[in-house]
C-alpha positions, -999 to 999 in steps of 0.1 A, spaced: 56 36 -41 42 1 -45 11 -21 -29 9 -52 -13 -19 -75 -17 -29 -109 -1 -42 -121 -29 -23 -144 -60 -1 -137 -82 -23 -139 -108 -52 -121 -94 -28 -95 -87 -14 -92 -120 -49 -90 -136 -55 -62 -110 -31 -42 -117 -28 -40 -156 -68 -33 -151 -61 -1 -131 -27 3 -151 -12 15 -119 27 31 -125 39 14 -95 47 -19 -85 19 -45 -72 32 -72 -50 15 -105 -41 14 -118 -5 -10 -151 -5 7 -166 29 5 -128 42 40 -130 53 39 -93 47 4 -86 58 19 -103 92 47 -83 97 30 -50 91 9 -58 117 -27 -53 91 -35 -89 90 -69 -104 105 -88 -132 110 -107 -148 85 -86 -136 55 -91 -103 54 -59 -74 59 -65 -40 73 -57 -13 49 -33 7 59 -4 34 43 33 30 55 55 62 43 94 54 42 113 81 37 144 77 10 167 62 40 143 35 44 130 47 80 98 46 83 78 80 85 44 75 95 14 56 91 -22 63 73 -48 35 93 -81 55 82 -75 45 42 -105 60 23 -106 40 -12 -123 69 -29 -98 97 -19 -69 76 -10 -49 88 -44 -53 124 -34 -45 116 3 -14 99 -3 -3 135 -27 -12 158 6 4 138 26 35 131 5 39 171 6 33 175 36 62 152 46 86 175 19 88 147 -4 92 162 -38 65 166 -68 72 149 -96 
C-alpha cells in the first residue's frame, strides 16, 4: 500500500511522519501521476480516489467515493472482500 500526493516533497514528508503512516508516501508536485490516474483537476486540486492492484500488478478495482473519516476501515472491508490476506 502507499499514497500519492500532489503536494512537495517536503510537505509530504512532514505529513507523513505526523500521521506516522506504515506505508510509503509519495510526492507528485507536477501531478505526473495524479494525470495518469485520471484524478487530476483544474485549479490544483486531485480527486481522491483508491486503486487496488492485486499482487500481479493488474489492477482490481477502484474506490471514487473516498470518505476521509472511514476510509482506513473501508480500505480493510474491501481488502477482504477482494481475498487479500490479514496481516
Amino acid at each position: 500500500m502507499f499514497v500519492i500526493c500532489c503536494d512537495s516533497i517536503e510537505k509530504v514528508k512532514k505529513f507523513a511522519a505526523e500521521l506516522g503512516t506504515p506505508f510509503p508516501v509519495l510526492s507528485d508536485p507536477d501531478r505526473v501521476a495524479a494525470s495518469n490516474f485520471g484524478v487530476d483537476r483544474a485549479f490544483g486540486l486531485s480527486r481522491r480516489h483508491t486503486f487496488f492492484f492485486g499482487p500481479e500488478g493488474k489492477l482490481r478495482e477502484i474506490d471514487k467515493n473516498v470518505k476521509v473519516k472511514s476510509h482506513g476501515k473501508d480500505v480493510a472491508i474491501k481488502l477482504e472482500k477482494l481475498g487479500f490476506p490479514k496481516k
